[in-house]
N, C-alpha and C positions, 0 to 999 in steps of 0.2 A: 768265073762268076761275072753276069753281067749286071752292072748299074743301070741306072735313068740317066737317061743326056744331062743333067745339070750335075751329078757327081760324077759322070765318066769324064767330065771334064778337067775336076779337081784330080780325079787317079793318073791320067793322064802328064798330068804336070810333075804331079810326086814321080811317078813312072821318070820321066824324063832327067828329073833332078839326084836322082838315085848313087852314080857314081861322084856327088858332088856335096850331096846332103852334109854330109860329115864336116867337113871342111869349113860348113858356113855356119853352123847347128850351134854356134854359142852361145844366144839365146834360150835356145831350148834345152842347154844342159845346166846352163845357173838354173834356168825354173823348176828343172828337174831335182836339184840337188834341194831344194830351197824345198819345193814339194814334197822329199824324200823326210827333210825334218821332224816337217810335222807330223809323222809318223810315229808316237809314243811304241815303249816295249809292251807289246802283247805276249800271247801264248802264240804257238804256232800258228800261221795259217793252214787250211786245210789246202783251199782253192783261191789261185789268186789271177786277177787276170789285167792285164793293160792292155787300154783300148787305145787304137793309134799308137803303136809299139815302133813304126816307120824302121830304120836299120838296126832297129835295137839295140844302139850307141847308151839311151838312158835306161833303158829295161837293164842292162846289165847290169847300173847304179844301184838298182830297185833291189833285183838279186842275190845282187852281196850284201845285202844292208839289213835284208829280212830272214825269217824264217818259215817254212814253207813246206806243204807236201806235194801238190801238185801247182806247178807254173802254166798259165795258156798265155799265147799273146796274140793280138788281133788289129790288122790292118788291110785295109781296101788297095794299096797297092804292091801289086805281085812283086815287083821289081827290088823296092825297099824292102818285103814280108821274106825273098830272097838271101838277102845280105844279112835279115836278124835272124835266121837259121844257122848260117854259120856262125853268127856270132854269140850266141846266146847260151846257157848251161847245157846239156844235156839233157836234164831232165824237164826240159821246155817244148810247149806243144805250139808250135805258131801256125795259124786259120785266119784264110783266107775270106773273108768278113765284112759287112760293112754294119755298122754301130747301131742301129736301127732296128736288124733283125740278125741277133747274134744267138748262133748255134747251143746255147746251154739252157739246162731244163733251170724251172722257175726256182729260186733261191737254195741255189748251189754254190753261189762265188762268195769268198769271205772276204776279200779284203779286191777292191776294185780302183786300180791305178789310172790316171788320165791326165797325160800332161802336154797340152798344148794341143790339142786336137776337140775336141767338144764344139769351138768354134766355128767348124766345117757343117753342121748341123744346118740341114734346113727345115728344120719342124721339132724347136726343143723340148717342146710336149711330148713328143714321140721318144724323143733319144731318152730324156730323163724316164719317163714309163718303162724304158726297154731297159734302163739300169735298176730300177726299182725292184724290176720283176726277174733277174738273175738275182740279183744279191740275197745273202740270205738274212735272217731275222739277227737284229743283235752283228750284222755284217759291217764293215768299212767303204768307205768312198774317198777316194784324195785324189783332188782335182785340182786342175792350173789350167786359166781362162785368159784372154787376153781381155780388158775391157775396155768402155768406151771413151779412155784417157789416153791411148797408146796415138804414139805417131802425130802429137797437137801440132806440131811445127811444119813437118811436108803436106801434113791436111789441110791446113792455112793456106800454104802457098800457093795449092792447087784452087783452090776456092779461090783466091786473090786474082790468082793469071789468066783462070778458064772455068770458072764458076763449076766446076766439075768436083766429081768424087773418084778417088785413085784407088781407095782399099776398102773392104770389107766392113760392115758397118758393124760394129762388138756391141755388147749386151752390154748394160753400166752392171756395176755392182748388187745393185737391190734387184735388178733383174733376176741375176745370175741364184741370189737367192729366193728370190720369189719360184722360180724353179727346183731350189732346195725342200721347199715348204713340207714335203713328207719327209726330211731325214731331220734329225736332230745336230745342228752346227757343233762341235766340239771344241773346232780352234780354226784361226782365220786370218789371212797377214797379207797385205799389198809387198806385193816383190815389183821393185823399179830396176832397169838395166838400158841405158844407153851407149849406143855405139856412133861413132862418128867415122865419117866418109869425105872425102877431099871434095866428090862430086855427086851431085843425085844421077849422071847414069852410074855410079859406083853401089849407090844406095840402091837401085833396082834391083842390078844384080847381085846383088846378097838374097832378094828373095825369088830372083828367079831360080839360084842354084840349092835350093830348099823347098821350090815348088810351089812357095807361100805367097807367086802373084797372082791366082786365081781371084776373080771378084764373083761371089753367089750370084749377088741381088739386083746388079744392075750390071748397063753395060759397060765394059772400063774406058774410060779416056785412052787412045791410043799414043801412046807415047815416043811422038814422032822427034827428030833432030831438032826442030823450032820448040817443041814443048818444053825439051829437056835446055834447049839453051836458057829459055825464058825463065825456067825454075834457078837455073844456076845465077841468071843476072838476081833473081830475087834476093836469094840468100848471100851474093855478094852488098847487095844495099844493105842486108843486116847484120852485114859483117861477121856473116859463116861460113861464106866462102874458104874450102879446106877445110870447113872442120862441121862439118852438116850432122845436126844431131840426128838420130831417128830414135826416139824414148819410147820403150816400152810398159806398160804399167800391167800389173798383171794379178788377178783375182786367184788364192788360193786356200782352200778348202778341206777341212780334214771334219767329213762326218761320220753321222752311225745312222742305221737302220733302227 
């Protein structure tokens, strides 16, 4: 399947990141697990599907947690969609997919999983349309977003040194619901999870070996051996030198159709 040059770029990354994803994924398994919560007990699902399923490390979570008659799972890179083949139930269907224009007839899916990928969206008119028109009536949505509170501290610093932007620019909150606005909100909880690094090249590579240094919307600050020192003198003047937060804040969603 091929993408538009602005997400073969993001597949790309994930592609690369693949044998390493796992390793680094802490993040994305607390949100996961946190997202899993807010899942109250239903009756069976009939059709259930998670979009951005990447090695299928928290699909698994999903899996055991619920109940189900048929599982799909869907992600744009081959490499990760690879690893959550073997790893995922049997009775799981994984498709090769990007979020946008996904393979199922209009409201089919009953219960639609999304954790930590929505983000990648470059048209969220489109994406949320595209989930609207799978889901079926009286169907589920449980989402995890990162918003526009994550990373205050390395975004500071970059702003401070070199008037630049380093990461992806996230939806605030009311955003994120103003894109809601056709499902009915049920339950809704900010998940916080910071992780601390000795150094910010240590803090890069966390998301390079995840895939997640892709920048959409502009072009990234390259991140040369002066930049990276300059950052690290910063955060030693604030006395985080060794111990550099990176906070993430993160929007999570449990609707209905």
């Amino acid at each position: 399947m091929e993408f538009c040059a602005e997400k073969s770029g993001i597949q790309q990354a994930f592609n690369k990141s693949a044998l390493t994803y796992d390793l680094f994924c802490d993040v994305q398994m607390q949100s996961a697990l946190a997202l899993i919560n807010l899942i109250k007990k239903h009756h069976t699902f009939n059709n259930v599907l998670d979009i951005g399923c990447g090695t299928g490390i928290t699909t698994l979570q999903l899996q055991r947690k619920i109940k189900y008659k048929k599982f799909f799972a869907i992600d744009f890179s081959e490499k990760l969609l690879a690893l959550a083949r073997q790893r995922l139930l049997k009775n799981s269907t994984c498709i090769l997919a990007d979020f946008d224009q996904m393979p199922f007839i209009d409201g089919t899916i009953n219960l639609i999983f999304s954790n930590m990928s929505l983000q990648w969206s470059f048209n969220y008119q489109k994406t949320f349309s595209e989930i609207n028109r799978i889901l079926a009536h009286g169907g589920w949505l449980v989402l995890a977003m990162p918003n526009d509170h994550c990373f205050v501290e390395i975004k500071e610093a970059a702003r401070q040194i070199r008037h630049c932007e380093l990461f992806n620019n996230f939806l605030s909150e009311s955003a994120i619901r103003h894109y809601l606005h056709d499902f009915e909100i049920v339950s809704s909880k900010r998940f916080s999870y910071t992780k601390y690094f000795k150094n910010t090249l240590a803090l890069f590579n966390s998301f390079k070996q995840t895939g997640t240094m892709f920048v959409k919307h502009h072009k990234a600050n390259k991140l040369s051996k002066n930049f990276i020192k300059d950052l690290d003198n910063y955060f030693l003047c604030h006395q985080w030198q060794d111990n550099i937060p990176l906070k993430y804040d993160i929007s999570l969603f449990f609707v209905r159709k």
